[in-house]
C-alpha positions in Angstrom: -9.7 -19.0 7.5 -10.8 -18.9 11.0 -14.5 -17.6 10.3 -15.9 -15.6 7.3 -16.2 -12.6 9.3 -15.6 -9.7 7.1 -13.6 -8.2 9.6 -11.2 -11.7 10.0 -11.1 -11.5 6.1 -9.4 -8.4 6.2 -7.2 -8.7 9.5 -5.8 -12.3 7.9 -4.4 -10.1 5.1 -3.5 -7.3 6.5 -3.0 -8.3 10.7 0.5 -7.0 10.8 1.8 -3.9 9.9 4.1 -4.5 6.9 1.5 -5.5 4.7 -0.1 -2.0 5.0 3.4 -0.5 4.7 4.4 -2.3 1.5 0.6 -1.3 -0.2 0.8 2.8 1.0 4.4 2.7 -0.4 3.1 1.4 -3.7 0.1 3.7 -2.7 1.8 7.0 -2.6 5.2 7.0 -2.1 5.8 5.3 -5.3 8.0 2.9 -4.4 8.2 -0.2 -7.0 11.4 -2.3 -6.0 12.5 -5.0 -3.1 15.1 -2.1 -2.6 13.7 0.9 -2.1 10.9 -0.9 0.0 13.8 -2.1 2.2 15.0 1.6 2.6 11.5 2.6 4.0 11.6 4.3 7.1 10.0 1.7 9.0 13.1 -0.9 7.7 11.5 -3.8 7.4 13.9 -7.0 7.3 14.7 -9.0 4.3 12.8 -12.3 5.2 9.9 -10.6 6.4 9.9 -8.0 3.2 9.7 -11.5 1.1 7.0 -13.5 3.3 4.7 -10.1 3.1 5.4 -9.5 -0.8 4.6 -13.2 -1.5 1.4 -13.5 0.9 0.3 -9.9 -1.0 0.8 -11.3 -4.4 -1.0 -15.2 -3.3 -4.0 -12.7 -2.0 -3.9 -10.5 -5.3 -3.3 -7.4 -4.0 -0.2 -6.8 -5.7 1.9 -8.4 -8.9 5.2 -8.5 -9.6 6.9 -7.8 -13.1 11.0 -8.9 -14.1 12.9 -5.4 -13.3 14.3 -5.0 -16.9 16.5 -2.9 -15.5 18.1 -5.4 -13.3 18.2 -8.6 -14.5 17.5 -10.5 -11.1 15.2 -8.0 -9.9 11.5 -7.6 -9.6 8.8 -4.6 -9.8 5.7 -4.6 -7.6 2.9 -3.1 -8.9 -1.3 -3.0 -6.8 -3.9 -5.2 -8.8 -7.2 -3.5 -9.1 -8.2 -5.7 -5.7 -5.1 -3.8 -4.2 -6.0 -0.2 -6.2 -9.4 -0.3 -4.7 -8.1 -0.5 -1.1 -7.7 3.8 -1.8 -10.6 4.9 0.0 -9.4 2.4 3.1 -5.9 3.9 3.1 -6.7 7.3 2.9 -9.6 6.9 6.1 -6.7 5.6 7.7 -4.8 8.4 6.5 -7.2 10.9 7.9 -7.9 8.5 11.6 -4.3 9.1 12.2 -3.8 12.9 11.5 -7.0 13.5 13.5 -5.4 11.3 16.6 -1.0 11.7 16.0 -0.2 15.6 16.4 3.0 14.2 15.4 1.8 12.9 12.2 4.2 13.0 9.1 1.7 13.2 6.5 1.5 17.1 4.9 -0.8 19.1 5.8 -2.0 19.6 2.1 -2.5 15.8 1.4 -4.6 15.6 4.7 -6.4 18.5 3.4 -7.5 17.3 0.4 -8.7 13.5 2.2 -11.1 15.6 4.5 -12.1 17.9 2.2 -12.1 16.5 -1.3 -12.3 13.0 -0.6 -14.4 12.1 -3.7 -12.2 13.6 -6.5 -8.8 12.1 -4.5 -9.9 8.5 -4.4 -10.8 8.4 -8.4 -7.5 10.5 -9.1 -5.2 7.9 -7.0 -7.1 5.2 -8.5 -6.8 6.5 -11.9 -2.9 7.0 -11.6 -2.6 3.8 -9.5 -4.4 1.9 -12.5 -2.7 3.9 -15.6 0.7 2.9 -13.8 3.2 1.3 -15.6 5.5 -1.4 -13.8 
């Protein structure tokens, strides 16, 4: 690490944008698989895809689980260190919609991170944490 700012803590794991892509598709788009992370809007190459899903997993953000469906594959799944990035993502979430009129994010969904904050955080965490990979 270059210094244990807090701040440098967080920007060495997350300094680029796919690693904050790849944890608010496992956040709430439900996304699980190298595929349908590749088909994100955003399409994010192959090698990079691999270099950010390994350097999530060595930081514990995320873990990855044998896709039984497909024998070569591999599910993704947050950790609770990743899980407890909610509140983060969702400040985000709500910094953007305030600043992007163009913002993609629905209207209810912004809604309810402005105006039920509390009760939104421990329901995504609860889900995010009962989930299954």
């Amino acid at each position: 690490r270059r210094s244990d700012c807090p701040i440098n803590f967080a920007v060495e794991i997350f300094g680029d944008k796919w690693s904050l892509l790849i944890i608010r598709d496992l956040m709430f788009k439900n996304r699980k698989t190298y595929s349908e992370f590749l088909n994100s809007e955003e399409k994010i190459a192959t090698n990079i895809l691999a270099d950010r899903l390994a350097m999530l997993e060595n930081a514990g953000l995320i873990r990855s689980h044998k896709n039984g469906a497909k024998k070569s594959g591999y599910k993704y799944q947050l950790t609770t260190k990743g899980v407890d990035l909610v509140p983060v993502m969702l400040e985000i979430v709500r910094w953007s919609a305030t600043h992007d009129k163009d913002t993609g994010t629905p209207a209810a969904f912004i809604e309810r991170v402005v105006n039920d904050r509390e009760n939104f955080i421990n329901e995504l965490k609860d889900s995010l944490s009962e989930a299954e990979v």
